[in-house]
C-alpha positions as CSV (number, residue, x, y, z in Angstrom):
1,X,0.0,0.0,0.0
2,X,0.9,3.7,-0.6
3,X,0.7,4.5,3.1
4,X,4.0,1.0,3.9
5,X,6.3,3.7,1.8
6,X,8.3,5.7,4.5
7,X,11.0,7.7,2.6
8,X,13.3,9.7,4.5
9,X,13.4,13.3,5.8
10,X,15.9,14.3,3.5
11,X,14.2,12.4,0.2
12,X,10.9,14.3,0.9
13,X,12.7,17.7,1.4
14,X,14.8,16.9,-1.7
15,X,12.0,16.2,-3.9
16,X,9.6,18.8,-2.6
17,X,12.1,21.7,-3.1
18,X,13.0,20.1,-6.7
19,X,9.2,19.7,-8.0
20,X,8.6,23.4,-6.5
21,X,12.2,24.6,-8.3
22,X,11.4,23.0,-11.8
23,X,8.0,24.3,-11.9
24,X,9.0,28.0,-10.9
25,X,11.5,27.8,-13.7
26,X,9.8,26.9,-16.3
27,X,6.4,29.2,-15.3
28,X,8.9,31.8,-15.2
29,X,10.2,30.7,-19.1
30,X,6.3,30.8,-20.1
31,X,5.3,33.9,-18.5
32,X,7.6,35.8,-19.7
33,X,5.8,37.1,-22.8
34,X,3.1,38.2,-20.5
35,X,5.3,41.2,-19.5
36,X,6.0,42.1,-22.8
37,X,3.0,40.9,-24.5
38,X,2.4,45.0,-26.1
39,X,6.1,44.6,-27.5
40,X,6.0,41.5,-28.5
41,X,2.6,42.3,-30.4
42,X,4.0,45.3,-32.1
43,X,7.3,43.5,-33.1
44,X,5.8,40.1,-34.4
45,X,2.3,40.8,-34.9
46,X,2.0,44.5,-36.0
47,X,-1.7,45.8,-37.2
48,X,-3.6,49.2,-37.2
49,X,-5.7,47.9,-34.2
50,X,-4.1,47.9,-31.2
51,X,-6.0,45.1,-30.0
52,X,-5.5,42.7,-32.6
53,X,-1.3,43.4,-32.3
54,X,-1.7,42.5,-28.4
55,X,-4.8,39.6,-29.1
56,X,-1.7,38.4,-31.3
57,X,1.2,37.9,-28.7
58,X,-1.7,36.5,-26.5
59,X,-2.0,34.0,-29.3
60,X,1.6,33.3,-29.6
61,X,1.0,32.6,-25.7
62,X,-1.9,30.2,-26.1
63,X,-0.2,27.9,-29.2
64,X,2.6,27.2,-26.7
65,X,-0.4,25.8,-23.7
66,X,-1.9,24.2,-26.8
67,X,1.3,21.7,-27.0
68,X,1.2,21.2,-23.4
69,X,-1.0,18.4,-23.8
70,X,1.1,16.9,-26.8
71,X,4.0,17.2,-24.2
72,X,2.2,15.2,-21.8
73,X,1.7,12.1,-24.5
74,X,5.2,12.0,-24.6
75,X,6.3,13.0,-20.9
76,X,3.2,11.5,-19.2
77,X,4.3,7.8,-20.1
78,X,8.0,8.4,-19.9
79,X,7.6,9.5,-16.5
80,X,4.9,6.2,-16.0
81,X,7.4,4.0,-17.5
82,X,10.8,5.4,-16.9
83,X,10.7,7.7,-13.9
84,X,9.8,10.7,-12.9
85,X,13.4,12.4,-12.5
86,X,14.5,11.2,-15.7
87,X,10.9,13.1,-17.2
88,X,11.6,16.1,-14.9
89,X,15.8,16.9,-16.0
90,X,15.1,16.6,-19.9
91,X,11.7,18.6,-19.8
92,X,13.1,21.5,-17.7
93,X,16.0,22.0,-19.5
94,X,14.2,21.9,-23.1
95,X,12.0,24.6,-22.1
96,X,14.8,27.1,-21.1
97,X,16.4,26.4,-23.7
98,X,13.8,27.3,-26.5
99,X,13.0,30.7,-24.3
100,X,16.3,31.9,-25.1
101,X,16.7,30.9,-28.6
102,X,13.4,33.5,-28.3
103,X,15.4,36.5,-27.8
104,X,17.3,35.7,-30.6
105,X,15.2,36.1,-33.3
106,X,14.6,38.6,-35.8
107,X,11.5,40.8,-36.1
108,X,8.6,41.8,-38.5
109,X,10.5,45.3,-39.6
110,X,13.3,42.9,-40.5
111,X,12.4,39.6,-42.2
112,X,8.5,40.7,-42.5
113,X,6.1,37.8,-41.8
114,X,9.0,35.1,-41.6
115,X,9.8,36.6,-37.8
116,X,6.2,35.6,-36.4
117,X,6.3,32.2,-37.8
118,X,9.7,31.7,-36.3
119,X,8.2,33.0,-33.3
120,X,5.3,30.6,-33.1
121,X,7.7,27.5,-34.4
122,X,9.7,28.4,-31.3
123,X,6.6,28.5,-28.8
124,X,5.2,25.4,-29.8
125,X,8.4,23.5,-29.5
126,X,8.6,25.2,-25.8
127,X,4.8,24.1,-24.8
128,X,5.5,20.5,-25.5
129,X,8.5,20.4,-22.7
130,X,6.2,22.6,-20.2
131,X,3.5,20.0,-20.9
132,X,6.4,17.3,-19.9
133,X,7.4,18.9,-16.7
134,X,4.1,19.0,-15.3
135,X,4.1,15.4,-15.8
136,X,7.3,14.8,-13.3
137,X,6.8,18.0,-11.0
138,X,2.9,17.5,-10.3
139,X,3.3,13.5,-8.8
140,X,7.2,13.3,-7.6
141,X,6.4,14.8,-4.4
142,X,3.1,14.0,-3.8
143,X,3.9,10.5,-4.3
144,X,7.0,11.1,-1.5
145,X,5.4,13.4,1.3
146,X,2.9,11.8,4.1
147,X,-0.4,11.7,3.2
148,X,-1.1,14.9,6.3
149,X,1.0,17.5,3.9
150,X,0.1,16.6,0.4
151,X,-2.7,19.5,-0.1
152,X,-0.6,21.6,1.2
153,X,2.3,20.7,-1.5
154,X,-0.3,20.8,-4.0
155,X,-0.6,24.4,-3.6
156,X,2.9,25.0,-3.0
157,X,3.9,23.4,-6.1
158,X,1.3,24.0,-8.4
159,X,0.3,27.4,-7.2
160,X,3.6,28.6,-4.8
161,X,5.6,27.5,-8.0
162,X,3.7,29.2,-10.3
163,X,3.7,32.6,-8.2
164,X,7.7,32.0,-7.7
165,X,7.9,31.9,-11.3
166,X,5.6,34.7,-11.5
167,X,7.7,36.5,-9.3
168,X,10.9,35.8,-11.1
169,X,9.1,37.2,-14.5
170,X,8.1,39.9,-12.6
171,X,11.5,41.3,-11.0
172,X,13.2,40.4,-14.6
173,X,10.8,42.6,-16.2
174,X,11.1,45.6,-13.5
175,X,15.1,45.2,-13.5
176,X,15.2,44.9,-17.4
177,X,12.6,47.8,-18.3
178,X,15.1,49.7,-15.9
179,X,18.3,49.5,-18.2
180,X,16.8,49.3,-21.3
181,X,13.6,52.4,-20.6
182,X,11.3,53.9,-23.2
183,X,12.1,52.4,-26.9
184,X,15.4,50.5,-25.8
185,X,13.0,47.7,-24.2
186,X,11.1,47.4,-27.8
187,X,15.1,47.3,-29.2
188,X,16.8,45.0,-26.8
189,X,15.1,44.7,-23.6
190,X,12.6,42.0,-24.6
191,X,15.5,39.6,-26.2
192,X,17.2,40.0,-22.6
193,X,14.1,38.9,-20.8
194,X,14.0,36.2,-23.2
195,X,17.6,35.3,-23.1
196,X,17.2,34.9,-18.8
197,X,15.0,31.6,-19.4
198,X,18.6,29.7,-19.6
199,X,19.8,30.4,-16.3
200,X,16.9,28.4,-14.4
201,X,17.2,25.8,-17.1
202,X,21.0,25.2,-15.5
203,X,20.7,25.8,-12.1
204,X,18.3,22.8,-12.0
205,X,20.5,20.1,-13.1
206,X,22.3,21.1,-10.3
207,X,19.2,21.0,-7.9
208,X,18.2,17.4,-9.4
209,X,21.4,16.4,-8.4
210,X,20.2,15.8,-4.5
211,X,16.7,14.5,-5.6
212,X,15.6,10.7,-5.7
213,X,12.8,8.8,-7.2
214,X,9.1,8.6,-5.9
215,X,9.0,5.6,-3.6
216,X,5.9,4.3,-4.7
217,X,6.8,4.7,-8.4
218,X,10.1,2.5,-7.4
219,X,7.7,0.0,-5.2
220,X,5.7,-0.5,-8.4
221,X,8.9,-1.1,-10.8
222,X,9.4,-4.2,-7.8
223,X,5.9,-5.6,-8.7
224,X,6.5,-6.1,-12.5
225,X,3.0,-7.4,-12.7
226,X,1.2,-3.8,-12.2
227,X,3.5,-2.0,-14.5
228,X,1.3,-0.4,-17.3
229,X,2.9,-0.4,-20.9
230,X,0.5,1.7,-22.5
231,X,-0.9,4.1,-19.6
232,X,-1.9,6.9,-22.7
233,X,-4.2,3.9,-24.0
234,X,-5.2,3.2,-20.3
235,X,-6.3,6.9,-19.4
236,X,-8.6,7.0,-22.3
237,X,-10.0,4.2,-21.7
238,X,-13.6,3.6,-20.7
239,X,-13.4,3.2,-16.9
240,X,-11.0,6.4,-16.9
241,X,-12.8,8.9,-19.8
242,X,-15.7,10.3,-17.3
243,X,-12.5,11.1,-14.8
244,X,-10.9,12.8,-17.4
245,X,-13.7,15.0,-18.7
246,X,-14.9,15.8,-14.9
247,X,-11.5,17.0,-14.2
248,X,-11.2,18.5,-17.3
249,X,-14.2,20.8,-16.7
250,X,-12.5,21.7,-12.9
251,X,-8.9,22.2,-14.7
252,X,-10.4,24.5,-17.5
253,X,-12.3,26.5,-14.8
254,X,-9.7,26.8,-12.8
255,X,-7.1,27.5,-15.3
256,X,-9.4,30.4,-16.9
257,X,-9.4,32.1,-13.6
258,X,-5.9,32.3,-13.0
259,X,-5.2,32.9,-16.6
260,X,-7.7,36.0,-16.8
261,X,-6.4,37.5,-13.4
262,X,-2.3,36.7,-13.0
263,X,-2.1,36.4,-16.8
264,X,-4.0,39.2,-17.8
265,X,-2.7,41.6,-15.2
266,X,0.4,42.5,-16.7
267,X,-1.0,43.9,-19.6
268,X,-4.2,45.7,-17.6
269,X,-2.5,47.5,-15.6
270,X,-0.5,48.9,-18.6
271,X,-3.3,49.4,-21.3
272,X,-5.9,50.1,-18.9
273,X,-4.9,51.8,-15.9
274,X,-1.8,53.6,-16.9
275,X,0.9,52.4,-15.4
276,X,4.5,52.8,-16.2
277,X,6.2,49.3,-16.8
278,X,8.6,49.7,-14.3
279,X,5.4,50.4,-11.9
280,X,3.6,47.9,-13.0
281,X,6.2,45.6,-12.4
282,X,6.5,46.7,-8.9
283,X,3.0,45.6,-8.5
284,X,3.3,42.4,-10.0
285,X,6.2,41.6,-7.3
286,X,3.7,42.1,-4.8
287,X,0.6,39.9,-6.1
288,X,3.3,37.3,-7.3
289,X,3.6,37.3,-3.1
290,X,0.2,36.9,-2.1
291,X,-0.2,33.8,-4.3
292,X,1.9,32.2,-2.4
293,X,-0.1,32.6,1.0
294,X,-3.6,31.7,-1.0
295,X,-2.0,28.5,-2.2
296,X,-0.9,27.6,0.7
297,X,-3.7,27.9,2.8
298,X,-6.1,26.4,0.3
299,X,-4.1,23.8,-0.5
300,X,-3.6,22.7,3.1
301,X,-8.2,23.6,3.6
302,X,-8.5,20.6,1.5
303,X,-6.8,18.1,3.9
304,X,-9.4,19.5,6.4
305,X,-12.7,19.5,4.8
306,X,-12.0,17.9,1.4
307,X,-10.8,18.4,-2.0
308,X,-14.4,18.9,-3.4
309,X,-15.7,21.1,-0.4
310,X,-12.7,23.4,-1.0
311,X,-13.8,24.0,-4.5
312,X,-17.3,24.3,-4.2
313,X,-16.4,27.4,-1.5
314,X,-13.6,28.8,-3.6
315,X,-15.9,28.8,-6.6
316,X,-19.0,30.5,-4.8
317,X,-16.6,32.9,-3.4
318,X,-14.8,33.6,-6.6
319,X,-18.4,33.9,-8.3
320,X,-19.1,37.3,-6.5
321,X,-15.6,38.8,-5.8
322,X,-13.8,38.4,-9.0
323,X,-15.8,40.4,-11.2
324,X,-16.6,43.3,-8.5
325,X,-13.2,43.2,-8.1
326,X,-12.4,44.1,-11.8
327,X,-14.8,46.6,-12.3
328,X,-13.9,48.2,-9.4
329,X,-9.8,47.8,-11.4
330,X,-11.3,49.2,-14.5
331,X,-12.5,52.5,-12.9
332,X,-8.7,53.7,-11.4
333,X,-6.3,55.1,-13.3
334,X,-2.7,55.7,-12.4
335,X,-3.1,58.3,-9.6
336,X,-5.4,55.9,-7.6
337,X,-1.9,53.9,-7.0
338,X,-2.4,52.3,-3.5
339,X,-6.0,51.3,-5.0
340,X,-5.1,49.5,-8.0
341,X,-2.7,47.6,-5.4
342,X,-5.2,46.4,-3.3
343,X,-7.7,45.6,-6.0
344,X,-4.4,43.7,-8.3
345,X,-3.3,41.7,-4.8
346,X,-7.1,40.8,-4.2
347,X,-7.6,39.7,-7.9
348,X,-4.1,37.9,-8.1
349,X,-5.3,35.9,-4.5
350,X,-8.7,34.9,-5.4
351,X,-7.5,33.6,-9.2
352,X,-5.1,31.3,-7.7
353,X,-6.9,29.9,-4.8
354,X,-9.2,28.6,-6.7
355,X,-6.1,25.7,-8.3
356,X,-4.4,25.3,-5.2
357,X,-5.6,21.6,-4.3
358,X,-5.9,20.3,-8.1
359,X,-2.6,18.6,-8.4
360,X,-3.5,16.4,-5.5
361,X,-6.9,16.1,-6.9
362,X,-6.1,14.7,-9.9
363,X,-3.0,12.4,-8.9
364,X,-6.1,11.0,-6.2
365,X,-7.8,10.2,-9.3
366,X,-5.1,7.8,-11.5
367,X,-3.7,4.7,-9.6
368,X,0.6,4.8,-9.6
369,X,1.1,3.0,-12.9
370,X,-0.7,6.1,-15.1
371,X,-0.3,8.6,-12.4
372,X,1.8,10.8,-14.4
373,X,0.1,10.4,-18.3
374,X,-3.3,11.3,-16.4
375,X,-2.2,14.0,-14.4
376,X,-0.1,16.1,-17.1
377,X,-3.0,15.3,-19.9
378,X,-5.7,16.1,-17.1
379,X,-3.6,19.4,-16.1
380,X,-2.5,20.7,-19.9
381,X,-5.4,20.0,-21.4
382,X,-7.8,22.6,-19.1
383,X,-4.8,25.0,-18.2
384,X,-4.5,25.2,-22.6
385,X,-8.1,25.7,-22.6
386,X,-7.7,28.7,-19.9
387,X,-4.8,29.7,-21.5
388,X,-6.7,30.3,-25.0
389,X,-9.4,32.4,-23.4
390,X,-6.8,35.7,-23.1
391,X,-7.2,35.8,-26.9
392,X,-10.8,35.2,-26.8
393,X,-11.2,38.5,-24.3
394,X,-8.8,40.6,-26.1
395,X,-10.5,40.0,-29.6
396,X,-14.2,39.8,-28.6
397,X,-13.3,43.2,-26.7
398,X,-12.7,45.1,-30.0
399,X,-11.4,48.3,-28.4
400,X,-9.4,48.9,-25.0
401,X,-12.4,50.0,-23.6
402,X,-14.0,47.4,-23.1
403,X,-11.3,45.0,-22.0
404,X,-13.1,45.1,-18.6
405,X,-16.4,43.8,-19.7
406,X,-15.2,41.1,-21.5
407,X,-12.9,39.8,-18.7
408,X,-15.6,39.7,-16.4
409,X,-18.2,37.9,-18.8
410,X,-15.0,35.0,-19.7
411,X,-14.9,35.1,-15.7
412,X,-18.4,34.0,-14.4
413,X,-18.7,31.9,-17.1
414,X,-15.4,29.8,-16.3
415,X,-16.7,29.7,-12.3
416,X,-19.8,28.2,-13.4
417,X,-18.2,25.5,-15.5
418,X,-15.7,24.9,-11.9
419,X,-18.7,24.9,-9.8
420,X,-20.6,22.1,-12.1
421,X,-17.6,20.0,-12.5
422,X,-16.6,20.4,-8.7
423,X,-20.4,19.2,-8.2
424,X,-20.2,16.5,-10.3
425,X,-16.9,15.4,-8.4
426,X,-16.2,12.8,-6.0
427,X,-14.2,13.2,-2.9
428,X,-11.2,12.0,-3.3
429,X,-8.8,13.0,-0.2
430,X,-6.9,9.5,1.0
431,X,-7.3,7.8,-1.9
432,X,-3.6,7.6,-3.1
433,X,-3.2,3.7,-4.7
């Protein structure tokens, strides 16, 4: 049984601080175009209409969460079949390594329409190794720590990595639009925010170094018997494809909430309330912050009253206070400064409390031998659909304006589609096979 594993001290601190590392690293590769979504859109997707040029770099962004679940067909069974440190090194390092090979290319004004198809070529290639990280970083731990801490890691990994990769993005983009100010960022302070995704990309082969395999993926290698050969084939199959599609609907929901408040921040507080990059970047530091706490104490809610109680409150919560809390955005402009704080730090919180106990959720939902295939597909698969919708608001939107409508309409629609699948849910706390 799951519960006979008793790794040691140092193998659970080991592989909790390398799941946490490997995410933040390569959120921080991903999110990077988020901070510099207005250049990127004027460089690679230039137009008349300033929202289709920034509904463009949002695009660039989604195609890349469109290959995470291609990523996690490849990953998801490596990691089943293979291990999930071997997944975890060669997905890390792929990712950091197409984000810089990003800030190398050339632009629109220089190659015309060949520079956004090199950009997109590069993006793709990128989402299919964040697809295959998720498949190593979301089960290593969680299949290492004691069953008491495991929604709290679930937040700390999924959410406190994301919000430490947030963070990272957030104090590259405040240090970089600080050397390169006014048009030097649109000359060569995006390639430099582009050319930082390496150094996370090294620094974890060092970290993965000290980290050993999930115990009960090595208990399962001893039982040769319960090793699955085709666990892609296995998580479609009939007694796993209503799981999927339940947590498909929570994932998507979910993942549309985080990716309309922490992803669509950065370029709100710019196009809508005025801020100055570097001051905008000042307030991204501080919500990146604050996710950390809501994860946390989400995460660890769910070993008290249960994974599906804990979404069913998060989602009713999230219902009322996400869009008052936009609207209420929408009307400050840059003056208002101390007020767009509190109203960024209280979006930023509520849009990533509502993920923190997924990871857990969904590895309670795949026995050990397709842990990892349904897990990534399960994760990649609703975070691409929340990922898209950024696109969807921007163009449906059709002038700055009325960004803020559209947001909260996306919004209340993604919470209903949680709050149904969350319903439809079993609870699954203490079932780890």
């Amino acid at each position: 049984m799951a519960t006979a594993v008793a790794p040691t001290r140092r193998q659970v601190w080991a592989a909790g601080f390398a799941s946490i590392a490997a995410w933040s690293f390569d959120l921080f590769d991903l999110f990077l175009i988020l901070f510099v979504a207005p250049t990127i859109g004027a460089l690679f997707f230039p137009s008349k209409v300033p929202t289709l040029s920034l509904a463009g770099a949002y695009a660039s962004f989604a195609v890349t969460l469109i290959m995470r679940p291609v990523g996690a067909a490849i990953f998801g069974p490596y990691a089943d079949r293979y291990g999930r440190k071997r997944a975890m090194t060669t997905a890390v390092f792929g990712v950091g390594l197409a984000t810089a090979l990003l800030g190398t290319l050339p632009t629109v004004p220089q190659v015309g329409l060949a520079a956004a198809a090199l950009f997109i070529a590069l993006r793709l290639i990128q989402g299919v190794f964040v697809g295959g990280v998720v498949a190593s970083t979301h089960t290593l731990t969680t299949e290492t720590i004691a069953p008491r801490w495991r929604g709290l890691m679930s937040g700390l990994i999924g959410g406190g990595g994301a919000s430490i990769g947030a963070l990272l993005a957030s104090l590259a983009f405040y240090a970089v639009s600080s050397l390169f100010p006014g048009p030097a960022f649109a000359t060569w302070g995006w390639r430099v925010m582009f050319f930082t995704g390496i150094v996370g990309a090294i620094f974890s082969f060092f970290i993965f170094e000290a980290v050993e395999e999930s115990p009960l993926w090595t208990q399962l290698q001893a039982r040769k018997e319960k090793i699955q050969r085709a666990p892609l084939r296995a998580v479609f199959s009939r007694p796993y494809l209503r799981v999927v599609l339940v947590n498909l609907m929570i994932v998507a929901g979910a993942g549309t909430q985080y990716y309309l408040t922490s992803g669509y921040l950065p370029s709100f507080l710019v196009v809508i309330n005025g801020l100055p990059r570097p001051v905008a970047g000042q307030v991204l530091i501080w919500t990146s912050l604050i996710v950390i706490l809501a994860v946390a104490i989400f995460g660890q809610l769910s070993e008290m009253i249960g994974r599906r109680n804990t979404f069913l409150l998060m989602g009713s919560v999230n219902l009322i206070l996400i869009p008052l809390g936009y609207l209420q955005l929408a009307r400050l402009q840059a003056g208002a400064f101390g007020a767009i704080v509190g109203s960024a730090l209280l979006l930023a919180f509520l849009g990533n409390m509502a993920y923190a106990p997924i990871l857990v959720f969904l590895n309670e939902r795949f026995p050990t031998a397709i842990r990892a295939s349904g897990t990534a597909l399960s994760w990649n698969i609703g975070f691409a659909i929340g990922g898209i919708v950024p696109t969807f608001v921007t163009l449906a939107s059709r002038s700055i304006q009325r960004i803020p409508v559209s947001l909260v309409s996306f919004l209340v629609a993604a919470i209903v589609l949680y709050l149904i699948g969350s319903a439809l849910s079993p609870e699954t706390r203490g079932r780890f096979e």
